[in-house]
C-alpha positions as CSV (number, residue, x, y, z in Angstrom):
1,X,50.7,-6.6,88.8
2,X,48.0,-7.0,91.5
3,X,46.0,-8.5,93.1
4,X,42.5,-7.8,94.7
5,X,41.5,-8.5,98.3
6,X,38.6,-7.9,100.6
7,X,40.4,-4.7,101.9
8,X,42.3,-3.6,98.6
9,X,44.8,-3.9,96.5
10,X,47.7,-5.9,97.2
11,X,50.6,-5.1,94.8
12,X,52.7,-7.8,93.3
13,X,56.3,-8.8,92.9
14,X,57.6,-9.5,89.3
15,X,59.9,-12.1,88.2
16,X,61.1,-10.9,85.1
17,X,63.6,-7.2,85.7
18,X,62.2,-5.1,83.0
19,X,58.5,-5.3,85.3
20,X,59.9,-4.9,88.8
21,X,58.3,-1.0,88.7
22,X,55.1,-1.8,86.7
23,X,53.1,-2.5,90.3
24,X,53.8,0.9,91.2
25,X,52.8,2.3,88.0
26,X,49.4,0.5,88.8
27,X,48.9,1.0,92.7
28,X,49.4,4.9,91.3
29,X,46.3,4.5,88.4
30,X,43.9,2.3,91.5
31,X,44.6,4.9,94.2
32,X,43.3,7.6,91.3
33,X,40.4,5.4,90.6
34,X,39.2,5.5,94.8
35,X,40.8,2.1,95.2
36,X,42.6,1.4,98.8
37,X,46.0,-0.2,98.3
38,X,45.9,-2.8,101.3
39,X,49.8,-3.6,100.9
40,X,52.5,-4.7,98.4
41,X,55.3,-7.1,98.7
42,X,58.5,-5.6,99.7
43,X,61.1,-5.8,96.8
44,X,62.6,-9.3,97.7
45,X,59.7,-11.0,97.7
46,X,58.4,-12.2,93.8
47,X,55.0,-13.3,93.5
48,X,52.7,-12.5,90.3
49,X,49.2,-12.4,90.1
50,X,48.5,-14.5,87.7
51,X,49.7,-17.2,89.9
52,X,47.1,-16.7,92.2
53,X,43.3,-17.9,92.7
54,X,41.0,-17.4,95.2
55,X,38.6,-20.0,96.4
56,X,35.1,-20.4,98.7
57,X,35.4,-16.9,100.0
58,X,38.3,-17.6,103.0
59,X,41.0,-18.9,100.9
60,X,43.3,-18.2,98.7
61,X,45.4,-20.4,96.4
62,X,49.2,-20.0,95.3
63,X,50.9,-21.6,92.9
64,X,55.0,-22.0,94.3
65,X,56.0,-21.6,90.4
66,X,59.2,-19.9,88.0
67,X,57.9,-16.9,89.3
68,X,57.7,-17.0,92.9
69,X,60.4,-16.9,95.8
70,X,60.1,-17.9,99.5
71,X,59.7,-14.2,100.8
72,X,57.4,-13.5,98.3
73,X,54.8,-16.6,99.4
74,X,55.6,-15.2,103.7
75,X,54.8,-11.6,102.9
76,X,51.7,-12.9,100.9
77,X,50.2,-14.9,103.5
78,X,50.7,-12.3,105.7
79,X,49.2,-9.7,104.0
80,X,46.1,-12.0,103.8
81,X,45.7,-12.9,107.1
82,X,44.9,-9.0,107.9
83,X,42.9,-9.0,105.0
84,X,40.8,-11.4,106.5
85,X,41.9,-14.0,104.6
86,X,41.6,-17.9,106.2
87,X,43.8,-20.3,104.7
88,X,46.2,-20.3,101.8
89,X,46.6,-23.3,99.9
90,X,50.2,-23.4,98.8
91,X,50.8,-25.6,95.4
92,X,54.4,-26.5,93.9
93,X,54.5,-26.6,90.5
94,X,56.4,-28.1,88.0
95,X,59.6,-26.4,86.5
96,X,58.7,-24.0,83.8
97,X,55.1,-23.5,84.6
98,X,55.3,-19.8,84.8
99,X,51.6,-19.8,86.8
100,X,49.3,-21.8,88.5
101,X,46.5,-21.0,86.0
102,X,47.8,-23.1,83.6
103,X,46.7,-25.6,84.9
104,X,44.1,-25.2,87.8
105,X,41.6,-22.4,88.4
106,X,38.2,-22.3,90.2
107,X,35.1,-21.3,88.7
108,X,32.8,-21.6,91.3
109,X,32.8,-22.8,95.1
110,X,32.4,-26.7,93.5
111,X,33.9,-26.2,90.3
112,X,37.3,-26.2,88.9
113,X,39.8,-26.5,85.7
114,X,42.6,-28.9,86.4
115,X,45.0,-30.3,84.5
116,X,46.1,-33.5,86.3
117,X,48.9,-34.3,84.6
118,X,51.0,-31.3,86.1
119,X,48.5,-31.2,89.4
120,X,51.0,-33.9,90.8
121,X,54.3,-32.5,91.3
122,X,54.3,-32.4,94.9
123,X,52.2,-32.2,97.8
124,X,50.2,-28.6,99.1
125,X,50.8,-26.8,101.4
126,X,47.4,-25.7,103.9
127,X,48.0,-22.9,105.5
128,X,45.8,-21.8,109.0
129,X,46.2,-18.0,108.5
130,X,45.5,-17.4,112.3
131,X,47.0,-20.1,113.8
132,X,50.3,-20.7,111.1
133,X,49.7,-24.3,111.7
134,X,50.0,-26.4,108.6
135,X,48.6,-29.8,106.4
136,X,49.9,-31.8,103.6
137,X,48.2,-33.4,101.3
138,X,47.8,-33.9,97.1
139,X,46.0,-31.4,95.2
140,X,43.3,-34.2,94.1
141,X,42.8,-34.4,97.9
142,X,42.8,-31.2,98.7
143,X,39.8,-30.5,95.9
144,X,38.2,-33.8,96.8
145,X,37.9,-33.0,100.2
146,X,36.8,-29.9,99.7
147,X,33.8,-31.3,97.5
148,X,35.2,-29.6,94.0
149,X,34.3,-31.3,90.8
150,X,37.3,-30.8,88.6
151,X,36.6,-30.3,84.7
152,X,39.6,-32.4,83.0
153,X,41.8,-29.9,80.7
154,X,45.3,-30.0,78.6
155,X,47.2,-27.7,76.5
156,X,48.1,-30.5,74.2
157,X,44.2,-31.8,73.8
158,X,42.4,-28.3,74.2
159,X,44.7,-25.4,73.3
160,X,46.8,-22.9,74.6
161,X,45.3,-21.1,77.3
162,X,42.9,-24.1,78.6
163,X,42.2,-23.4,82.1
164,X,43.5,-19.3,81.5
165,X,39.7,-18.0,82.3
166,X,38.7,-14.9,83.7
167,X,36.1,-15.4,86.2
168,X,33.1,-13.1,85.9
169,X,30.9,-14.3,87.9
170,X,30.6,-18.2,89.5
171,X,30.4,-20.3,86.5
172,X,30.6,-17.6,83.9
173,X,33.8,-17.2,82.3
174,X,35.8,-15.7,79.4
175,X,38.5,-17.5,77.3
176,X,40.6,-18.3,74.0
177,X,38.1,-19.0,71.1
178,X,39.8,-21.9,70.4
179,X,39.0,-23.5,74.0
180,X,35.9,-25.2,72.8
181,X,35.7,-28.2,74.0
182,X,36.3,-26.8,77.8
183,X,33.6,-24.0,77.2
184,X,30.5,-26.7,76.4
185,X,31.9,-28.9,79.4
186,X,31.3,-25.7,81.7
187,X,28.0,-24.7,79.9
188,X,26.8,-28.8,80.5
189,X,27.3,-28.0,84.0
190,X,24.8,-24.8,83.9
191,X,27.8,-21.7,82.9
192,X,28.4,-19.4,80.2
193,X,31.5,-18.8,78.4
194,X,32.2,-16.9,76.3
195,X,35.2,-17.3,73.8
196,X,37.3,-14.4,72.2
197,X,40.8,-13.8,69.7
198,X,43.9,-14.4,71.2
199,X,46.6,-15.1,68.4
200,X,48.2,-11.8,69.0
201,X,48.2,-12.2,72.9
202,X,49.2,-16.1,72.5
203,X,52.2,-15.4,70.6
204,X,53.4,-13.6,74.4
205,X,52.4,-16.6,75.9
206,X,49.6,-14.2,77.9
207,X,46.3,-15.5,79.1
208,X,43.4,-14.0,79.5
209,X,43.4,-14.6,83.4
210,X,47.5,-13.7,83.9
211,X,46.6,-10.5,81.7
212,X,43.6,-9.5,83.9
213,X,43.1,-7.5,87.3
214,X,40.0,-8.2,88.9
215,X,39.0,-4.4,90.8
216,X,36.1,-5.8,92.8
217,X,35.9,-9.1,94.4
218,X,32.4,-10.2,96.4
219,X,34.4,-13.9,97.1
């Protein structure tokens, strides 16, 4: 319903009819709590939260999903650029993948969850906030070249919900119980996770990261 950026809440467009007023509902309960809302996506543009991932401090990673649109993705970037925002890395994703954290989210500056089996549907997108001017290239590339070790995860292998974490802190993370096997590879690599019930929540298809509203981000 929204999403947190160095100057405040942006608020979120929703796919599905029955949500389209729930961003309101929250940008009314943050401005109670003292937090600034820093914009919100006019009511063509669809773009969810959980679709989104931020990454090294300057950038910010969409996924171009089931529940996104073209003005959605424009008013986005644009409300990141005055945000301070550097680059936004644009990623199509197969149809029927609802959000981008199904199947790629960072946990640190070098460290990420990726399912690469669905990270190859088309190229990304780079987006130069300032300048507009734009790159191409895989996802693999884009994370290689960036110098980000990718932990290998898959729904059919590891569970619903494999690389749906909430990100506490770099490297610390919260997710499904049942996510075991992804939880010791991120504690081999000097994390903590932590694993908690979901068999109500799964049966929405939720994850702990699409169901979860960061309200202070340091990067």
């Amino acid at each position: 319903l929204a999403v947190m950026s160095p100057s405040g809440a942006i608020l979120m467009g929703m796919a599905m009819e029955g949500r389209k007023g729930d961003p309101e509902i929250v940008g009314k309960a943050l401005s109670r709590a003292g937090v600034p809302i820093a914009g919100r996506l006019d009511p063509q543009g669809v773009l969810e939260g959980g679709g989104i991932s931020y990454f090294g401090g300057d950038t910010v990673v969409v996924g171009r999903c089931d529940r996104t649109n073209t003005a959605g993705l424009a008013m986005f970037a644009s409300l990141m650029r005055k945000s301070g925002l550097r680059r936004m890395v644009t990623i199509p994703c197969r149809p029927g993948t609802v959000h981008i954290d199904g199947f790629l989210l960072f946990i640190d500056r070098d460290l990420a969850l990726a399912d690469p089996s669905r990270m190859d549907y088309g190229p990304a997108e780079i987006t130069d906030l300032e300048s507009g001017a734009r790159t191409r290239m895989t996802t693999a590339e884009f994370l290689e070249s960036e110098g980000v070790e990718c932990i290998s995860v898959s729904e059919e292998r590891d569970g619903f919900g494999a690389a749906n974490f909430v990100v506490t802190a770099p490297r610390r993370v919260v997710g499904y119980e049942w996510t075991r096997r992804v939880m010791r590879e991120i504690e081999k690599r000097g994390g903590t996770a932590v694993g908690v019930p979901g068999g109500e929540l799964r049966k929405g298809l939720g994850g702990p990261h699409c169901m979860t509203c960061a309200l202070e981000r340091s990067g």
